[in-house]
C-alpha positions in Angstrom: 91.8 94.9 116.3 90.2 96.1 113.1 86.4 95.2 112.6 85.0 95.4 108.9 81.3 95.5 108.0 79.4 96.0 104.9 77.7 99.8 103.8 73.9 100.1 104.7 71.8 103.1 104.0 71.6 104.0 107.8 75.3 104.0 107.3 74.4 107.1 105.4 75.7 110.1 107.3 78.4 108.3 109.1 80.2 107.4 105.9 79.4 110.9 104.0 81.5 112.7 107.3 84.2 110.2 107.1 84.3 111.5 103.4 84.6 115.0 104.3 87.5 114.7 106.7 89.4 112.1 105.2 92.7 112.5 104.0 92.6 110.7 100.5 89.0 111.0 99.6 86.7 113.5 96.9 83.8 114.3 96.4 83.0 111.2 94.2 82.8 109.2 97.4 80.3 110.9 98.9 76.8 108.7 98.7 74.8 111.6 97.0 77.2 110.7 93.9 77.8 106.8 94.5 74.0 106.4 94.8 73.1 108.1 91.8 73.6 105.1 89.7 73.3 102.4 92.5 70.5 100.4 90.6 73.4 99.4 87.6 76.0 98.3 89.9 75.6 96.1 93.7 77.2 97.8 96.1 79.6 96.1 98.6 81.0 99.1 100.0 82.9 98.4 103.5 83.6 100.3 106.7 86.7 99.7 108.9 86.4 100.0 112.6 89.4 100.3 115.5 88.0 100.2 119.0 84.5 101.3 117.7 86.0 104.1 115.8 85.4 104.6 112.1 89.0 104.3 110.8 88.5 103.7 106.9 85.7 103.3 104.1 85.9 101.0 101.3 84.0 102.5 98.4 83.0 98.8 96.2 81.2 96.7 94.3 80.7 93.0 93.3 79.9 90.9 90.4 79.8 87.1 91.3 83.2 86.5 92.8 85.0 89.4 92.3 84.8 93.0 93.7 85.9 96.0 92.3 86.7 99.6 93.7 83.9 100.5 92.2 83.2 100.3 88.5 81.4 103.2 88.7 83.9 105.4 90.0 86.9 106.9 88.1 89.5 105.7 90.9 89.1 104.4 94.6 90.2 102.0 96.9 90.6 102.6 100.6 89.9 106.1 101.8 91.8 106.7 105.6 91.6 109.1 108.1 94.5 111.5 108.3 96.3 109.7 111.0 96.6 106.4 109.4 100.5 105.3 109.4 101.9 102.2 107.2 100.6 99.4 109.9 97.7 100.6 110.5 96.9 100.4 106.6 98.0 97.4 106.2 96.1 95.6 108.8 93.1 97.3 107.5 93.5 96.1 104.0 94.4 92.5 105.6 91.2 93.1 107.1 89.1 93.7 104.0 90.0 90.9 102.2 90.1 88.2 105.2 85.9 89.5 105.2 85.6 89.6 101.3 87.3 85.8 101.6 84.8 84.7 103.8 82.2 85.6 101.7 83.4 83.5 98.7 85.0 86.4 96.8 88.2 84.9 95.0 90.0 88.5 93.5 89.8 92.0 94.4 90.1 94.5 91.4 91.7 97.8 92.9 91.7 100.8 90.5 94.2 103.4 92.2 93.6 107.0 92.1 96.4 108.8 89.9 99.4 110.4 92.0 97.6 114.0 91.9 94.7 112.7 94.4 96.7 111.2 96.7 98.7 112.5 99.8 101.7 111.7 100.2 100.6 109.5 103.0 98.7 107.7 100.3 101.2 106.5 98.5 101.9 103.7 101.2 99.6 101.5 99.7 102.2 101.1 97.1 104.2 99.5 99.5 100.9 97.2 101.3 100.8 96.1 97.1 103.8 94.9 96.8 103.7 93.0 99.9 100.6 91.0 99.0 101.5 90.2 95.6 99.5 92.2 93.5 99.2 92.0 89.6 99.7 95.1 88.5 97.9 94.2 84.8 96.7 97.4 83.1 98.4 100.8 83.4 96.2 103.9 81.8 98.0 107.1 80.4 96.6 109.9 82.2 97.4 113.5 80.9 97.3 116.3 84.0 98.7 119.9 83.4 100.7 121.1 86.1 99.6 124.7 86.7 102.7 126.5 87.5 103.8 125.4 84.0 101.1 125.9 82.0 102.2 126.4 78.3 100.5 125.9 74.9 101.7 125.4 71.6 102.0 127.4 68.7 98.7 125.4 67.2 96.7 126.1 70.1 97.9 130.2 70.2 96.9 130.2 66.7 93.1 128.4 66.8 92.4 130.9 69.8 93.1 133.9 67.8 90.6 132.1 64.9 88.7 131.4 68.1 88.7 135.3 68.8 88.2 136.5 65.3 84.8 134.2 65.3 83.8 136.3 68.6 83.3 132.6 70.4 82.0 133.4 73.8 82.0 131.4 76.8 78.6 130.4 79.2 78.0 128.6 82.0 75.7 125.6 83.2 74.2 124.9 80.1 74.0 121.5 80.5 70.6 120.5 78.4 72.5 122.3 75.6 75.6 120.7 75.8 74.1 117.5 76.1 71.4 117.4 73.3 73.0 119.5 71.0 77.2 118.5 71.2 77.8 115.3 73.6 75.1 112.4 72.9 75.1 113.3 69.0 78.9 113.3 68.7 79.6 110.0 71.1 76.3 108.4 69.1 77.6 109.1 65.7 81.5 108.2 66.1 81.2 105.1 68.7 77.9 104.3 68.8 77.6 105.0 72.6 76.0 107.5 75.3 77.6 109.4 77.7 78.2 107.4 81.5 76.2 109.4 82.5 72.4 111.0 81.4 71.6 114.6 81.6 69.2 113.3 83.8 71.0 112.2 86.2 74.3 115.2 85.5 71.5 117.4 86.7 70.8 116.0 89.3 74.8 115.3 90.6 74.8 119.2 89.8 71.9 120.0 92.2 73.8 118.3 95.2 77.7 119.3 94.4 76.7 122.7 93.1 80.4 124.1 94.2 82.2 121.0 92.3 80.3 120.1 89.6 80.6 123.0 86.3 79.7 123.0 82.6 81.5 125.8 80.2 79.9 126.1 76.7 81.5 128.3 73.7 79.0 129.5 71.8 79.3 131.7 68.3 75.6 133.4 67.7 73.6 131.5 69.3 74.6 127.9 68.2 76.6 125.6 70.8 80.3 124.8 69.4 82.3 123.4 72.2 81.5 122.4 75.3 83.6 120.2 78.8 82.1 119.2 81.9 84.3 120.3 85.0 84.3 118.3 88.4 86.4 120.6 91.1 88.3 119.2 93.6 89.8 121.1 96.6 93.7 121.5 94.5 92.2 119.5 91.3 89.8 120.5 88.4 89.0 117.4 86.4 87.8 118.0 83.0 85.0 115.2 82.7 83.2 115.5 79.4 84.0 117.4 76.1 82.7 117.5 72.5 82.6 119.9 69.9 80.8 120.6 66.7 82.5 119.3 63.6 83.8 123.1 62.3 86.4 122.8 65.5 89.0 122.9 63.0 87.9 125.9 61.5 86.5 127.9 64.2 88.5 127.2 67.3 85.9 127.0 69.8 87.3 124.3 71.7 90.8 125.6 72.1 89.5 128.6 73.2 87.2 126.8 75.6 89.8 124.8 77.1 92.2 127.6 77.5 89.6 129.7 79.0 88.9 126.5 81.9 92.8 126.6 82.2 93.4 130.0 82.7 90.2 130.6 85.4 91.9 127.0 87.9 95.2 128.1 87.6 94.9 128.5 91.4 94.6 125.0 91.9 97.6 123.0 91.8 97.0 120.3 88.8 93.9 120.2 85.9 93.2 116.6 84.8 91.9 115.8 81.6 91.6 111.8 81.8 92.8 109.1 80.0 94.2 108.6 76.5 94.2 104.9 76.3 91.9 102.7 74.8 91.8 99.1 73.1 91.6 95.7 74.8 93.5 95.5 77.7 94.0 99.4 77.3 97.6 99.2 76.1 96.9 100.9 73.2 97.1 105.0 73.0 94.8 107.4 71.0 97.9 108.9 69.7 95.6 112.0 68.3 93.8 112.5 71.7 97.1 112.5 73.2 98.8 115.4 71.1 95.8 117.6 71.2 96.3 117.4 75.5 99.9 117.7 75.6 99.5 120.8 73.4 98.1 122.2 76.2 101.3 121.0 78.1 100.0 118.1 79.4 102.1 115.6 80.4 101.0 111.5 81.2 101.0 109.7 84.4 100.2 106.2 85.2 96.9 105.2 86.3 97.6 101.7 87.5 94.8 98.4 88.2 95.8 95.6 90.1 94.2 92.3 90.6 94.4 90.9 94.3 94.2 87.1 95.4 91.7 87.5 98.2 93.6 84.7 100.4 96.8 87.0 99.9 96.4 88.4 103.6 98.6 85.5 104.6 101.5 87.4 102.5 101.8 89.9 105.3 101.9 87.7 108.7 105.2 87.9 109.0 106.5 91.3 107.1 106.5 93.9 110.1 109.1 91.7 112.4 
């Protein structure tokens, strides 16, 4: 009953609406955003069909014999429409990887979407896992704030006040700023990397999502100090990029930054500031990244990645008797 074809660009505005009224999906699945890097990774996006009728996306890519939910994305895997019931998910994913079989691909990397974008509908695809066997082999600490308990720490009430006393004020959009001045220097200089993403290309993610896309700068004088990159979600902010200068001990700036971004989303119901894990096979924890969050109150969640045998359809034949 369930047809399953790969992405096209004529696919374009099809998928892009499916986005917009699906039940599980962001912004980051909207092509504008997926496209804007499309020459580093090849796409092998999907789209699920019942009776002609677009009933699921499947944002990915591939590398040889494997395909990912996609690399370049912060979570994924399959994005419903809002009346998609157990079943019905799981035939589609038996779908997906009876076509990604057939086309030689051995494993299927899902990378799930933390419990705060999911409905509770979603969360079926805990149980469509289980069923096939997955390898659940890396689990990321992920710090969100609840809003309706926001609460900061002594430490961070008393860098805001330094914050205040250095009359640190706060702009908006200044992305070139931010991003010569703070981000590339700081990520060059301590890991000897550049941010995912180019101002460039931030620029132009910023033209398209001007509503979810936001950079905050604190500034003392006329000198950048702190600056985070805000992605907005519809109950979510995510806080995507931050850096500050190297007197954030002394003058505050990012505390009172951050506390400024909390304070103006307390409307929505949770603010996500990523992952604190790092290391091979990410089962180590930056234990200072991860006291500076939850001294905003944050508390961790589990990001989880599992690897799926692509002939593991056969698991569910006989589960719904």
């Amino acid at each position: 009953m369930i047809e399953v074809r790969k992405y096209n660009s004529e696919d374009k505005e099809l998928w892009n609406e499916f986005v917009a009224s699906a039940k599980n999906a962001t912004f980051l699945f909207n092509r504008n955003f997926m496209d804007y890097h499309k020459d580093r990774f090849e796409d092998y996006s999907l789209l699920c069909f019942k009776r002609n009728e677009l009933v699921g996306i499947f944002p990915a890519n591939h590398e040889n014999e494997v395909v990912f939910t996609h690399k370049g994305l912060s979570y994924g895997g399959l994005i419903t429409n809002k009346i998609l019931k157990l079943k019905e998910t799981s035939d589609v994913l038996v779908e997906i990887l009876k076509f990604i079989n057939t086309q030689g691909k051995t494993k299927l990397i899902y990378k799930k979407p933390p419990i705060i974008y999911q409905e509770l509908e979603g969360l079926q695809m805990n149980n469509i896992l289980y069923m096939l066997k997955a390898k659940c082999y890396r689990v990321d600490a992920y710090l969100v704030i609840d809003s309706n308990t926001y609460n900061i720490n002594r430490n961070r009430k008393r860098a805001i006040n330094r914050a205040k006393k250095n009359n640190v004020n706060i702009q908006e959009n200044k992305f070139k700023e931010f991003w010569n001045e703070l981000l590339e220097p700081n990520l060059n200089k301590r890991y000897n990397v550049r941010p995912v993403h180019t101002l460039d290309e931030m620029l132009l993610l910023k033209n398209d999502f001007k509503k979810n896309i936001h950079c905050y700068t604190a500034h003392i004088d006329n000198e950048v100090k702190a600056g985070v990159v805000v992605f907005e979600y519809d109950d979510i902010v995510h806080l995507q990029y931050s850096s500050a200068s190297n007197t954030r001990n002394e003058d505050g700036a990012i505390d009172f930054l951050f506390d400024y971004i909390f304070n103006k989303y307390l409307s929505k119901k949770y603010i996500s500031l990523g992952s604190c894990s790092e290391g091979v096979g990410n089962r180590k924890i930056n234990n200072g990244l991860l006291s500076w969050k939850e001294s905003f109150g944050a508390i961790s969640i589990p990001q989880e990645f599992y690897e799926i045998d692509t002939n593991s359809f056969t698991l569910i034949d006989n589960v719904f008797s």
